[in-house]
C-alpha positions in Angstrom: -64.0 98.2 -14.0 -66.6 95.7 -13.3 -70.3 96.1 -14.8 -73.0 93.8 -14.4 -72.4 90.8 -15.9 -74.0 89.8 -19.4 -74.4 85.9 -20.1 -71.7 84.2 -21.3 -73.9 82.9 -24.4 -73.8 86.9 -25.5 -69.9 86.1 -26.6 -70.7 83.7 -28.9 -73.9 84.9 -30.2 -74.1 86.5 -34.1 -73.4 89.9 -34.2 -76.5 90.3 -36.2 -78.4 89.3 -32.9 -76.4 91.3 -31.0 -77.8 94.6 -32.9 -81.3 93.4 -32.9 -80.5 93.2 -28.8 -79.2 96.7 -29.2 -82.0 98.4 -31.5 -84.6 96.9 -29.3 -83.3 98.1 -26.2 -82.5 95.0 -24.6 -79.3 95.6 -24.2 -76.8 98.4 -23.4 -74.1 99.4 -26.5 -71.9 100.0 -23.7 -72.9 97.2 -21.4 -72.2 95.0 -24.0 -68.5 96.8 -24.7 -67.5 96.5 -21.1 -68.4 93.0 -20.9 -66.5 92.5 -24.0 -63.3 94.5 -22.5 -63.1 92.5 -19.2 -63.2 89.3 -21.1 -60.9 90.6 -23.3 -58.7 91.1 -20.2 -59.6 87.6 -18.7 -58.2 85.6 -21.6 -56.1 87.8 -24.0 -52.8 86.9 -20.9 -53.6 83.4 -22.3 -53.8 84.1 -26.3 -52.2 87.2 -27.1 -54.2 88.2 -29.3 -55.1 91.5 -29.0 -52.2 93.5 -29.5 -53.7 97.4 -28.4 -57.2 98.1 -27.2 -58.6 101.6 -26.2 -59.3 101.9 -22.3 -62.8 101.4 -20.8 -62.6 105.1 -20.1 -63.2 106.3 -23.5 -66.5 105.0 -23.3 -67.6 107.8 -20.8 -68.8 109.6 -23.5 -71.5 107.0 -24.6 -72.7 105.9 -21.3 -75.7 109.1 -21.0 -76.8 108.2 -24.5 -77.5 104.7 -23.7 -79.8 103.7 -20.6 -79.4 100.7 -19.1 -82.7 98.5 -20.0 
């Protein structure tokens, strides 16, 4: 699973920016989840912090509700 890839500063931005980004169309709800899913797989090896996670898969759903912008 590999989207395209959103700026790292999007991981540490405020939520409340990130839904300003979403209502505005500047960004993709699901974009947005896969980038947070692959880095989720890049570091949780590392932390363990995540103990169960749905699969990118369940997101099929939302993908033709949501352009890209």
């Amino acid at each position: 699973m590999h989207v395209h890839p959103l700026p790292n500063e999007l991981f540490f931005a405020p939520a409340a920016e990130l839904a300003a980004r979403v209502r505005a169309r500047e960004l993709s709800p699901v974009d947005l989840m896969h980038a947070t899913l692959e880095r989720i797989d890049a570091l949780n090896p590392r932390v363990n912090a995540i103990v169960s996670i749905r699969p990118a898969e369940q997101l099929r759903p939302w993908r033709d509700q949501w352009p890209r912008p």
